[in-house]
C-alpha positions as CSV (number, residue, x, y, z in Angstrom):
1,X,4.3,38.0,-58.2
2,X,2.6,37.9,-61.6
3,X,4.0,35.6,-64.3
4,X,5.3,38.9,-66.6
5,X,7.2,40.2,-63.6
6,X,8.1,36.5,-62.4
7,X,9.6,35.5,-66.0
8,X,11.2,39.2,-65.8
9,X,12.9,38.5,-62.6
10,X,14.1,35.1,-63.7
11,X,15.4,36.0,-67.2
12,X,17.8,38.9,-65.8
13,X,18.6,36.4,-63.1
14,X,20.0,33.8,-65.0
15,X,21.9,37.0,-67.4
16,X,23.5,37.7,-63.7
17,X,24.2,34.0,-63.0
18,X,25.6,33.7,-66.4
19,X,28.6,37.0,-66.1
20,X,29.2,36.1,-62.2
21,X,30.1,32.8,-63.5
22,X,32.3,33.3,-67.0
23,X,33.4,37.6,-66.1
24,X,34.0,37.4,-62.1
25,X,35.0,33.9,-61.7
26,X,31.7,32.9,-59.5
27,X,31.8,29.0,-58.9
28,X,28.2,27.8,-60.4
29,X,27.6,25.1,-58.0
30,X,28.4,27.7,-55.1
31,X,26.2,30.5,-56.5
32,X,23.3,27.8,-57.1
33,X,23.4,26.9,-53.5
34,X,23.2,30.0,-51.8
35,X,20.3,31.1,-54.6
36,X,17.7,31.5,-51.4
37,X,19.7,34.1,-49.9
38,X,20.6,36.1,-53.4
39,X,17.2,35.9,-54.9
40,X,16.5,38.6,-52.3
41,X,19.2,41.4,-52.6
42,X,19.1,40.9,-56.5
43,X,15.3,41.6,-56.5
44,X,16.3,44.7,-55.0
45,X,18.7,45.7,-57.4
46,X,16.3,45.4,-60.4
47,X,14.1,47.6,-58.5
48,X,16.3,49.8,-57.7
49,X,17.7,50.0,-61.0
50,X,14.3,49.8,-63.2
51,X,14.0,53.1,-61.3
52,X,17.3,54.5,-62.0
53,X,16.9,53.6,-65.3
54,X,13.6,55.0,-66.3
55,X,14.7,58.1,-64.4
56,X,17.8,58.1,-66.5
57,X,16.6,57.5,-69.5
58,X,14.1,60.1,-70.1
59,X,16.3,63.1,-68.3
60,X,19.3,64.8,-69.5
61,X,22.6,65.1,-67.6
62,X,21.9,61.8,-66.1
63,X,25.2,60.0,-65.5
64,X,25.2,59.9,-61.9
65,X,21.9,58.1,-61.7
66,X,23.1,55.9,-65.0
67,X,26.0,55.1,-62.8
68,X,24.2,53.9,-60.0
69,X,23.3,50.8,-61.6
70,X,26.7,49.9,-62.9
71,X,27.8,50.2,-58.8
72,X,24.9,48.5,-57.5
73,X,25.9,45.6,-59.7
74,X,29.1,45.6,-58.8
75,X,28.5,45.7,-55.2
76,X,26.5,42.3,-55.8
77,X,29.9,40.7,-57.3
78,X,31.9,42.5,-54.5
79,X,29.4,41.3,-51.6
80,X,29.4,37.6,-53.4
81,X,33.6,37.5,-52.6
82,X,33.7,38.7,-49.4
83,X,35.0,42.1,-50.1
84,X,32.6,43.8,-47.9
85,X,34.8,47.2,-47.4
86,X,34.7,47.8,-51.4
87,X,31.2,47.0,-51.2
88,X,30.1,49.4,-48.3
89,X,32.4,52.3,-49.9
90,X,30.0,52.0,-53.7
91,X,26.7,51.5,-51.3
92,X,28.2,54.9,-49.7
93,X,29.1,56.3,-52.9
94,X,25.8,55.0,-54.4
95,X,24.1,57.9,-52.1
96,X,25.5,60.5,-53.2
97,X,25.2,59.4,-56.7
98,X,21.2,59.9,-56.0
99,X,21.8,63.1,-54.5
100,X,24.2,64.3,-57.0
101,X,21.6,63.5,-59.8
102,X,18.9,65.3,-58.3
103,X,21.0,68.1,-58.1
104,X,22.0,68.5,-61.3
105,X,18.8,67.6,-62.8
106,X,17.8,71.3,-61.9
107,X,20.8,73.0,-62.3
108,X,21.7,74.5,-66.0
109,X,25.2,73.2,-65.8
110,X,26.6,70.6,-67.5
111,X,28.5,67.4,-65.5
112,X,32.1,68.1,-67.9
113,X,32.2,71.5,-67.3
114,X,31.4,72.0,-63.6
115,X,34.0,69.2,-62.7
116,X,36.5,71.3,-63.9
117,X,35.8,74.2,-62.0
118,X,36.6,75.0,-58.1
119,X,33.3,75.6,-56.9
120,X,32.6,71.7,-57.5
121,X,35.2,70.6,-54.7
122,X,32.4,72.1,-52.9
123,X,29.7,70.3,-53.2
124,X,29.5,68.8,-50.0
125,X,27.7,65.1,-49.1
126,X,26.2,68.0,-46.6
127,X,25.1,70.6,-49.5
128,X,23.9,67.9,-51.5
129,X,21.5,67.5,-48.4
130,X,20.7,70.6,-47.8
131,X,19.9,71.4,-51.5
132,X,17.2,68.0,-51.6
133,X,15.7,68.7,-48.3
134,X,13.9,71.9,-49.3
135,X,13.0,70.7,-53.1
136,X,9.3,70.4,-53.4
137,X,9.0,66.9,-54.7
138,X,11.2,66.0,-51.3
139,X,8.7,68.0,-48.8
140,X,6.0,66.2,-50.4
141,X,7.1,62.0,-49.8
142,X,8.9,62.6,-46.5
143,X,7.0,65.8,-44.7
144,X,8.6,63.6,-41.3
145,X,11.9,63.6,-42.6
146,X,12.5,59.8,-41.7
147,X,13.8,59.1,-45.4
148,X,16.1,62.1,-44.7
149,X,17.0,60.8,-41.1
150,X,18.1,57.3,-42.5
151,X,19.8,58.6,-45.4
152,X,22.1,60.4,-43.3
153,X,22.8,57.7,-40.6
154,X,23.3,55.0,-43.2
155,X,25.9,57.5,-44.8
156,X,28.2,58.2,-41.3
157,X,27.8,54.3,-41.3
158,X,29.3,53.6,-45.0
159,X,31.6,55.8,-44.0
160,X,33.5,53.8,-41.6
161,X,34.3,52.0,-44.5
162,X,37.0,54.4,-46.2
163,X,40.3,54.0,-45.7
164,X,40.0,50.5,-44.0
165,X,42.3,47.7,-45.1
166,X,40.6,44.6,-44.5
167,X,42.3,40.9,-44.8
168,X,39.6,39.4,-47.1
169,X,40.6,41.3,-50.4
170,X,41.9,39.3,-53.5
171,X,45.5,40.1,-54.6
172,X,46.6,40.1,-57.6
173,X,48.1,36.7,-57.3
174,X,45.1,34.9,-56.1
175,X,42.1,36.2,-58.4
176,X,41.7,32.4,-59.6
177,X,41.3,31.1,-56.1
178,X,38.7,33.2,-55.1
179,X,35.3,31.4,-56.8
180,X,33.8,30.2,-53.8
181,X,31.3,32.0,-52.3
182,X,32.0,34.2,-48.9
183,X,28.8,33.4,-47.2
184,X,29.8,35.7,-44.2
185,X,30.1,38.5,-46.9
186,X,27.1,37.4,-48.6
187,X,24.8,38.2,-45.6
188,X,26.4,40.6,-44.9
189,X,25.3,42.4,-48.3
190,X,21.9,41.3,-47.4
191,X,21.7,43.7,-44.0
192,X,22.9,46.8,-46.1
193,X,21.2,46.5,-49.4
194,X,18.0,45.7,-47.4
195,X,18.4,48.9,-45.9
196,X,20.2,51.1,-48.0
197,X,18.5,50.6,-52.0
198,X,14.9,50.4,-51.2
199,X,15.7,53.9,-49.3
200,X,17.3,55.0,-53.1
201,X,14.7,53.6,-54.9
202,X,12.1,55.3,-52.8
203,X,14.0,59.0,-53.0
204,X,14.0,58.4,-56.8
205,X,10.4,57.5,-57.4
206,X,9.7,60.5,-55.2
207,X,11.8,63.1,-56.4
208,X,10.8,61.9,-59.8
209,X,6.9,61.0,-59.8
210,X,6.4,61.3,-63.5
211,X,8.9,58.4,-64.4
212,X,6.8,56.4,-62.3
213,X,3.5,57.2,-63.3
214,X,4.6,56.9,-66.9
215,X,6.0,53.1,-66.9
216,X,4.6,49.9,-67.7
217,X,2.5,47.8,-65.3
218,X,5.4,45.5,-64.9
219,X,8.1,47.9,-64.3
220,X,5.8,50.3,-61.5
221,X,5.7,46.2,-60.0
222,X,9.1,45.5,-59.9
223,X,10.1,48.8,-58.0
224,X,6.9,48.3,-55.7
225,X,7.0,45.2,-54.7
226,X,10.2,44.5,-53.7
227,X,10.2,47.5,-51.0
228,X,9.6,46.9,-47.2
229,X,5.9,46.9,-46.3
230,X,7.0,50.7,-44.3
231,X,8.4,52.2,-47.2
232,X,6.0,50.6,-49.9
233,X,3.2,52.2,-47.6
234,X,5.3,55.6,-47.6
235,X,5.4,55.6,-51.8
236,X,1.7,54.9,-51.7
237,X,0.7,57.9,-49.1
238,X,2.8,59.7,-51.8
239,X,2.0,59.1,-54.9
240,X,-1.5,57.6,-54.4
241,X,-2.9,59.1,-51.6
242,X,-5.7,57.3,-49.9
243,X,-6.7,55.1,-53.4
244,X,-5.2,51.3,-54.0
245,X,-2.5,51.6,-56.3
């Protein structure tokens, strides 16, 4: 890494470090030993929500994609206690957040009115599909579907996920008791975000080029560099061609 994106990555680090600790009851020595295995799946959250946040920020009707990084960050907390059927239920959610802001992005309807109407009950994790599949932007990053392919298996995965009851929860009797750090959990949050956000980062950076193209060195970094050699070669067949980014 270079030293801006380094000293990036470290200051919103310790910010993390620092609410985990005094907001979410995170033990300090426990979250400083288990650092190695964090650093990982938080550097995947900044990149996922640099994206998300450039692509937010310069685009109306962008709450879905503004909420993405409020669940991605709580799926850290969530993944941190052990509470790994919350977490995969956001991760699921977290999908069709994406999808949903793509959506509406090119549709002249606002997000208070249409989720009062009937026709909204209807928009399907399927429609949502169907609609990105045959955008432009989509046809051009994933012409072999294998974005689109994932995206959908990782969903009927997540889904398992509703409606379970699972004995590691944190009632509201025992909040105080639970600051140590479920390493089971923890690793578990590894093998989903590992799969799951780089595939959200890449689906924003490819529906939406421009918000790419447009930020700073250090911010096109930090979404980069922190995706899977496969899918870091994908964005560069995409946005680059055959020329070194």
């Amino acid at each position: 890494m270079s030293k801006p994106l380094d000293d990036f990555v470290k200051t919103r680090y310790s910010e993390f470090s620092q609410a985990a600790i005094n907001n979410w009851g995170i033990d300090s020595k426990e979250l400083l030993k288990v650092g190695g295995e964090f650093k990982p799946i938080f550097k995947r959250y900044l990149s996922l929500g640099c994206i998300a946040t450039l692509v937010g920020g310069r685009r109306a009707r962008s709450v879905y994609v503004q909420s993405l990084i409020e669940a991605s960050q709580l799926c850290l907390v969530l993944g941190l206690k052990g509470l790994e059927n919350a977490c995969c239920v956001i991760l699921r959610q977290s999908i069709e957040l994406v999808l949903k802001h793509i959506y509406f992005s090119t549709h002249p309807v606002e997000y208070e009115w249409v989720t009062f109407h009937e026709g909204y009950r209807d928009l399907t994790f399927q429609k949502l599909l169907d609609f990105w599949i045959i955008t432009p932007e989509y046809r051009a990053f994933d012409p072999d579907k294998s974005v689109y392919t994932l995206v959908n298996e990782w969903f009927g995965v997540l889904s398992r996920h509703v409606h379970v009851h699972s004995k590691k929860f944190i009632g509201y009797k025992q909040v105080n008791l639970a600051r140590r750090i479920d390493i089971t959990g923890l690793r578990k949050l590894n093998d989903r975000t590992k799969e799951i956000w780089p595939l959200l980062t890449i689906i924003l950076v490819g529906q939406f080029p421009k918000s790419f193209y447009n930020a700073s060195v250090v911010e096109r970094r930090l979404i980069r560099n922190f995706l899977p050699k496969k899918l870091r070669d994908k964005l560069d067949s995409c946005l680059y061609g055959s020329r070194t980014p």
